[in-house]
C-alpha positions as CSV (number, residue, x, y, z in Angstrom):
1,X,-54.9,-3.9,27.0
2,X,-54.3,-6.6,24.3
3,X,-51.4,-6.5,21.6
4,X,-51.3,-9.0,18.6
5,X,-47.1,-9.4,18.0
6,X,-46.6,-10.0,14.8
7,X,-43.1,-12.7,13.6
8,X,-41.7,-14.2,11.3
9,X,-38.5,-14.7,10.8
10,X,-34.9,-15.2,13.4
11,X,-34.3,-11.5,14.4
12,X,-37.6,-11.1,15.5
13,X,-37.9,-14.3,17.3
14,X,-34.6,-12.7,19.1
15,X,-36.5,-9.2,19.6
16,X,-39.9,-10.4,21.0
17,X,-38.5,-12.3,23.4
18,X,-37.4,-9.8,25.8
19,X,-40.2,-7.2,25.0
20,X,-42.9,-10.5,25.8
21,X,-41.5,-10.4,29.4
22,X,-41.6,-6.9,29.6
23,X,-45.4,-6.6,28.3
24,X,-46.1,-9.6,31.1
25,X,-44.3,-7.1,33.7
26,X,-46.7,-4.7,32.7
27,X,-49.9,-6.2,32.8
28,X,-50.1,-6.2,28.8
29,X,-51.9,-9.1,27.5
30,X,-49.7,-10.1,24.3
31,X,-51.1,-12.4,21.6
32,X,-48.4,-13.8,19.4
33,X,-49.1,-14.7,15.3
34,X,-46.2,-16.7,13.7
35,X,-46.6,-16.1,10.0
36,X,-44.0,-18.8,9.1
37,X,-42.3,-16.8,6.6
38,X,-39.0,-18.8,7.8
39,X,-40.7,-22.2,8.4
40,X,-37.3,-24.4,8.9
41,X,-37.1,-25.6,12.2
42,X,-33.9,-24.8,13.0
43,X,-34.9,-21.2,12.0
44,X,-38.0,-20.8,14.0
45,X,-39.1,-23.6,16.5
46,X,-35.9,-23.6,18.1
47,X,-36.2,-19.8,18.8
48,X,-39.2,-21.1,21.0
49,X,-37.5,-23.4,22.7
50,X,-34.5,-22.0,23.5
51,X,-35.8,-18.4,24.3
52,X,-38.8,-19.6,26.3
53,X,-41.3,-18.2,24.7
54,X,-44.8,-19.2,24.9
55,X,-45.8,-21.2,21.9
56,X,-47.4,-18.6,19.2
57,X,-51.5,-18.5,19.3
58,X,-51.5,-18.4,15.5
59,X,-49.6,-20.1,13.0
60,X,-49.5,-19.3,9.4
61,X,-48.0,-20.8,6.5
62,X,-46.5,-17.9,4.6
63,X,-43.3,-20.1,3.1
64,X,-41.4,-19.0,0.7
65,X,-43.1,-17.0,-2.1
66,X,-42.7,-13.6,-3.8
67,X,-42.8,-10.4,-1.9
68,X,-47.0,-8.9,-2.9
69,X,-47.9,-13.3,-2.9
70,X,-46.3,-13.4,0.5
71,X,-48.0,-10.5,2.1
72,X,-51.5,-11.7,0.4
73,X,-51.0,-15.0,1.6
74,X,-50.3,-13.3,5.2
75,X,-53.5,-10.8,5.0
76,X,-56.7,-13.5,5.9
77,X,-54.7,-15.3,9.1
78,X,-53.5,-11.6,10.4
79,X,-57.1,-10.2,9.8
80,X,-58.6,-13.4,11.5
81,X,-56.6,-13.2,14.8
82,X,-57.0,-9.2,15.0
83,X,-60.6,-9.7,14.7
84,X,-60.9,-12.6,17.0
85,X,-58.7,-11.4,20.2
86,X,-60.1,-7.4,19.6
87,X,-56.1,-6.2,19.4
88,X,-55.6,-2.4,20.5
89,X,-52.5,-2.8,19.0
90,X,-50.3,-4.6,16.3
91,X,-46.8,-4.4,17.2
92,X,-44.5,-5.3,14.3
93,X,-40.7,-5.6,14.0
94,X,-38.4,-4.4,11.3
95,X,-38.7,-4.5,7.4
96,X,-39.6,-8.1,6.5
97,X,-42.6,-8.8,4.5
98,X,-44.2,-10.1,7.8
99,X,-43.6,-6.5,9.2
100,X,-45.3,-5.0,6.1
101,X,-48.5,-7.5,6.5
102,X,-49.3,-6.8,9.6
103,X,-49.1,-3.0,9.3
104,X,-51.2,-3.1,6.2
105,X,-54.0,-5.5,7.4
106,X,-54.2,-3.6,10.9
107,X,-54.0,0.1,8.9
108,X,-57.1,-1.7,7.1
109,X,-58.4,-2.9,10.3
110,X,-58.7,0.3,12.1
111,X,-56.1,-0.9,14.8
112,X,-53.1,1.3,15.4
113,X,-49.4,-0.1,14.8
114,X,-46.4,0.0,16.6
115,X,-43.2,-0.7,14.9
116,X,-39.8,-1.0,16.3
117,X,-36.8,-0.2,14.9
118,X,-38.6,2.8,12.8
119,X,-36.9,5.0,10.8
120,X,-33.9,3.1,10.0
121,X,-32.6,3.8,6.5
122,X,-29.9,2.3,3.7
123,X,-30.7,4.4,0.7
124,X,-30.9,1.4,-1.2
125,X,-34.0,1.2,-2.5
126,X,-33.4,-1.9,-4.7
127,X,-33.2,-3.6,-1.3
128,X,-37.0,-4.9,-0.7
129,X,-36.4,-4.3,2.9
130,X,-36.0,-0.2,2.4
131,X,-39.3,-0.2,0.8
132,X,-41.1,-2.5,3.7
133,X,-39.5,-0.2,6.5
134,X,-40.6,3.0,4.7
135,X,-44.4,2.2,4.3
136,X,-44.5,0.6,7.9
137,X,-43.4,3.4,8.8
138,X,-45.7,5.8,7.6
139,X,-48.6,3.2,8.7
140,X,-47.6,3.6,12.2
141,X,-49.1,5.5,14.9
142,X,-46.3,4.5,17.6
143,X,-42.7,4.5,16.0
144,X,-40.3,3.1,18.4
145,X,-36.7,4.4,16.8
146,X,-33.8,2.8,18.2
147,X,-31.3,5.9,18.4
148,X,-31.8,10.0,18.0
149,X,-30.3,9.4,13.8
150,X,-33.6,7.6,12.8
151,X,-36.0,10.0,15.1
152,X,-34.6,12.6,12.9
153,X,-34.8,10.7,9.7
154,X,-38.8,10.1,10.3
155,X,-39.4,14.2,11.0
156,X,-37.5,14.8,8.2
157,X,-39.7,12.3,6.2
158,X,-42.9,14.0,7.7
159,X,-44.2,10.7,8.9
160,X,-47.2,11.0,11.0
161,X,-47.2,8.9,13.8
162,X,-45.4,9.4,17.3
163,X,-41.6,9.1,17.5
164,X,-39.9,8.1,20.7
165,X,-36.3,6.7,21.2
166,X,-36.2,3.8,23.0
167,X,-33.2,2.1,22.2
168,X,-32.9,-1.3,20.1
169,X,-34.7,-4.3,21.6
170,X,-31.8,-6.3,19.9
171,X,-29.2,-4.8,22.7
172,X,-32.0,-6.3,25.3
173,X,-31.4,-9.5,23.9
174,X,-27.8,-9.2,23.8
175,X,-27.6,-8.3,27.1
176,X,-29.5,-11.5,28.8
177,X,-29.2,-14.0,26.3
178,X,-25.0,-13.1,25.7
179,X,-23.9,-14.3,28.6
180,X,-26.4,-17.2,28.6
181,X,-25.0,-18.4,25.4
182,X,-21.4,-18.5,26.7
183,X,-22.1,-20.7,29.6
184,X,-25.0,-22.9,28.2
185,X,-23.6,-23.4,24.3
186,X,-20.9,-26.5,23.9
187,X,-20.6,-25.2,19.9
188,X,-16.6,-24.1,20.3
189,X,-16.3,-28.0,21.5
190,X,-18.5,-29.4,19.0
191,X,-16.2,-27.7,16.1
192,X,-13.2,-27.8,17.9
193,X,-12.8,-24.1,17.7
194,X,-10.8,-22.0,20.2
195,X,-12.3,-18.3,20.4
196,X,-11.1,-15.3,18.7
197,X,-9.2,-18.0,15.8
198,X,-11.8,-18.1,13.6
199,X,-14.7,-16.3,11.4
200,X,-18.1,-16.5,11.6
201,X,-20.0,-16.2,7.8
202,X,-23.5,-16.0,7.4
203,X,-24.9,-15.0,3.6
204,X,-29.4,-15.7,3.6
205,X,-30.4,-12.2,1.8
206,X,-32.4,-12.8,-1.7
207,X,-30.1,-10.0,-3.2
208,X,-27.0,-12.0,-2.3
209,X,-28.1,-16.0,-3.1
210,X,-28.2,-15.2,-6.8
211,X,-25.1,-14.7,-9.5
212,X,-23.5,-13.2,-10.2
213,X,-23.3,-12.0,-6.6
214,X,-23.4,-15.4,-5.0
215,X,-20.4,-16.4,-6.5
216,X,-18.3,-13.6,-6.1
217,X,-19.2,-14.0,-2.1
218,X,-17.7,-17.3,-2.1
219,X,-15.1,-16.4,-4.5
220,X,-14.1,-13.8,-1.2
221,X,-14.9,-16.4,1.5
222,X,-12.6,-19.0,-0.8
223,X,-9.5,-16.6,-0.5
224,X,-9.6,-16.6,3.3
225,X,-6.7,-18.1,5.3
226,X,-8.8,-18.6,8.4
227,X,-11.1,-21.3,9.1
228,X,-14.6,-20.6,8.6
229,X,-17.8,-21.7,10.1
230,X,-20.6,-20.7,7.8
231,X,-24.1,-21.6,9.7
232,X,-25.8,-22.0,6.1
233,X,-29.8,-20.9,5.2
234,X,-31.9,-23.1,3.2
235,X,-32.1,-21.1,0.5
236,X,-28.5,-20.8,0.3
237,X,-27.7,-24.5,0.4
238,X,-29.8,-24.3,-2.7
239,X,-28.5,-21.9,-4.4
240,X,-25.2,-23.2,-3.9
241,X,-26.3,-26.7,-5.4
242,X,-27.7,-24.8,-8.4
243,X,-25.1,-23.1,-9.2
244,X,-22.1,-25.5,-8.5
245,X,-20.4,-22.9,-6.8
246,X,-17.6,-24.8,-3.9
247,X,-16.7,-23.8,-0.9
248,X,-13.6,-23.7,0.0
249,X,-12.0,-26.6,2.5
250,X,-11.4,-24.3,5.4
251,X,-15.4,-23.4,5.1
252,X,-17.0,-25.3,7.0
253,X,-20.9,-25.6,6.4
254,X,-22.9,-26.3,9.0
255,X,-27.1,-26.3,9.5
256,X,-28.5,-23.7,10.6
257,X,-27.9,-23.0,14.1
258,X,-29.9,-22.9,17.2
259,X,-30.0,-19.1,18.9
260,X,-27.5,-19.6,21.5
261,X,-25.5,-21.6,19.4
262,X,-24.9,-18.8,16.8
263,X,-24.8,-16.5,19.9
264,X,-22.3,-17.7,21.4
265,X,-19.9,-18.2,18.1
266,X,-20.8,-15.0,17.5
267,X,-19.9,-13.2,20.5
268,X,-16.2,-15.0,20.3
269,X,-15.4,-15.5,16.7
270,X,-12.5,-13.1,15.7
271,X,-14.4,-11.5,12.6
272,X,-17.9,-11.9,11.3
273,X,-18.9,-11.8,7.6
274,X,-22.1,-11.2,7.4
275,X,-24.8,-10.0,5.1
276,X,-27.4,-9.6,8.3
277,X,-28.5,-6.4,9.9
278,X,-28.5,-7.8,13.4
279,X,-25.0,-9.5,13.3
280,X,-24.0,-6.0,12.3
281,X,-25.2,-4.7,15.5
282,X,-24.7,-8.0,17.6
283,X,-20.9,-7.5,16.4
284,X,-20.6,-3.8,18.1
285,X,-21.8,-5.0,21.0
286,X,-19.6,-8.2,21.5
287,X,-17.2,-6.1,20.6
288,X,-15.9,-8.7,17.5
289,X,-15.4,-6.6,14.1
290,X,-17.8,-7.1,11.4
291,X,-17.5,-7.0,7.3
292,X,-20.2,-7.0,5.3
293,X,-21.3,-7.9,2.4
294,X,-23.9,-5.2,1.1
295,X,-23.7,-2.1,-0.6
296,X,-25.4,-0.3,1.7
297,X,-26.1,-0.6,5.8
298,X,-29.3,0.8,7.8
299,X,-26.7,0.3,10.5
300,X,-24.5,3.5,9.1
301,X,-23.4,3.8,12.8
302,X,-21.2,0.7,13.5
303,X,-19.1,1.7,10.1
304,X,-18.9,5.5,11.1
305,X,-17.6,4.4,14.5
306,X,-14.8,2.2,11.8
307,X,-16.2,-1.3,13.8
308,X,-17.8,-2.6,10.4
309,X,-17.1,-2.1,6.7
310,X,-18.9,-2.4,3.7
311,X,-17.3,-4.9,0.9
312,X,-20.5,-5.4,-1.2
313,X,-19.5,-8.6,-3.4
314,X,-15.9,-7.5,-4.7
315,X,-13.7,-10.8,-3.9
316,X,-10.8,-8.5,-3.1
317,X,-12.3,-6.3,-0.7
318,X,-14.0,-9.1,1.2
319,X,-10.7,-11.3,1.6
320,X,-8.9,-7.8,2.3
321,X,-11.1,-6.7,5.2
322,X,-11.4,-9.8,7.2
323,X,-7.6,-10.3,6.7
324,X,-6.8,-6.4,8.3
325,X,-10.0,-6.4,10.5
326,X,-10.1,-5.0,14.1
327,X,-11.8,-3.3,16.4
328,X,-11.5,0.4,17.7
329,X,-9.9,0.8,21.6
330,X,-12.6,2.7,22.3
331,X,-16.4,2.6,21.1
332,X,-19.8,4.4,22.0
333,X,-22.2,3.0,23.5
334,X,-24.8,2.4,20.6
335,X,-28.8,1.8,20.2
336,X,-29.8,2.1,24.0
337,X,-28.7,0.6,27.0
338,X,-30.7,-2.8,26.8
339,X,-33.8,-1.9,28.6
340,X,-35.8,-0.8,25.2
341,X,-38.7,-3.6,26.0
342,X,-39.2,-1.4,29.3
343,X,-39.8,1.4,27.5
344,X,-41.8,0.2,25.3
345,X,-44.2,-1.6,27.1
346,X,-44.1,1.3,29.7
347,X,-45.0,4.1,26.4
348,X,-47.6,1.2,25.0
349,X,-49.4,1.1,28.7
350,X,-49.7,5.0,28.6
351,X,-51.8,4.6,25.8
């Protein structure tokens, strides 16, 4: 069996690496296609080194562009390395517009889809991303849901394709690479941080790098007492520039940071702010409490459970909740036990 993997962007540099071993371990042939939607270096090539992976069979150079440009830009490289390696399957991760490409050209292509993380929802559907993982979803043949709430979601839906709960290949990652970070990552030295006395800020989603929204995020990050380490995106930086909008002098901006770099402030910061769906979960299970800065959450979990809370862009509510933030005594175990890849290479084999 062959399997083109479909990435793009950071998470799902994070998510393949674990599954890639486990497809090895099973005897799976796996073909990887980069579509360069984050082209930075410190936001994809480093993923390759640090993880280990092997060096992608196909690069594309999606960039930056509008969401339909992006995917059309994506749909003659995806087609090509389908066609050329004879794929049984396209395995795609999440809602990005790299997810959505390669579900579309392989639907087109006659070559069924597996996507992880299926059946996630926000209810947001001004968020591009709720509209990606909703037609991926009913494109897929295999839909590899990360806990029983987003099986149900996809019956409810009436989606098609095969539902099976596997866990979240996230916790996989979290569980090897966690530790790893700790002991290989000098970052607290480097900043001169001591763990648990700071927070952890990360803002990259289109919604939020705009006004007025941008600004009222800083206006919340500004109002902090603690010091800040704010690993900033491209895009950000720019907007930023654009608009004249200052940090505060207890934010401290840094480039963008290596995998177990961010890991491993991450996994000791006292609070992360966060407008990212795997620092949502990454927070649960380092067991540091999370605000963030969204409307919404596909993630409804981690705030039920009272370990993250929603702030959207109010100022207030932002400063508020990292100020008072904490995490339960006790927490369930959420989205697997971090042996998804297993299971998924294990359900893609039976195929």
């Amino acid at each position: 069996m062959r399997v083109l993997s479909v990435v793009g962007n950071r998470p799902q540099f994070i998510k393949s690496a674990p599954l890639s071993a486990a497809l090895e371990a099973a005897g799976i042939d796996e073909v990887l296609l980069h579509t360069g939607q984050h082209y930075d270096h410190e936001l994809s090539q480093l993923f390759f080194e640090e993880l280990g992976l092997g060096e992608p069979t196909y690069r594309l150079e999606a960039g930056s562009l509008p969401h339909d440009e992006m995917i059309e830009r994506m749909r003659p490289g995806i087609l090509a390395a389908i066609e050329t390696e004879h794929s049984d399957w396209v395995i795609v991760y999440g809602d990005t517009n790299s997810t959505l490409a390669g579900a579309r050209v392989a639907h087109d292509a006659s070559v069924p889809v597996a996507h992880i993380e299926a059946g996630l929802r926000s209810g947001d559907w001004s968020m591009p991303e709720e509209r990606n993982r909703v037609e991926v979803d009913r494109l897929a043949q295999l839909l590899f849901c990360p806990d029983e709430r987003s099986a149900r979601t996809l019956a409810q839906e009436g989606v098609g394709g095969e539902a099976l709960v596997v866990g979240d290949v996230m916790a996989d990652a979290a569980r090897l690479f966690g530790p790893l970070a700790r002991e290989r990552s000098d970052v607290l030295g480097r900043f001169s941080l001591e763990p648990g006395n700071y927070v952890l800020a990360t803002v990259h989603r289109e919604a939020n790098v705009v006004q007025p929204r941008l600004g009222h995020i800083i206006e919340g990050l500004n109002a902090l007492a603690d010091r800040v380490v704010f690993p900033i995106h491209p895009r950000t930086r720019a907007a930023l520039a654009r608009e004249k909008l200052v940090p505060g002098p207890q934010i401290e901006l840094t480039e963008p940071l290596g995998y177990l770099d961010l890991t491993a402030l991450a996994s000791q910061a006292r609070v992360i702010a966060t407008d990212s769906g795997g620092l949502q979960k990454e927070a649960y299970w380092y067991g540091v409490p999370c605000v963030t800065m969204r409307p919404s959450t596909e993630w409804v979990d981690t705030v039920e459970e009272g370990a993250n809370v929603l702030v959207d862009d109010d100022p207030a509510k932002i400063a508020r909740a990292v100020a008072e933030a904490r995490i339960p005594a006790s927490l369930p175990v959420l989205y697997g036990d971090g042996h998804a890849s297993e299971k998924i290479a294990a359900a893609l084999k039976a195929r």
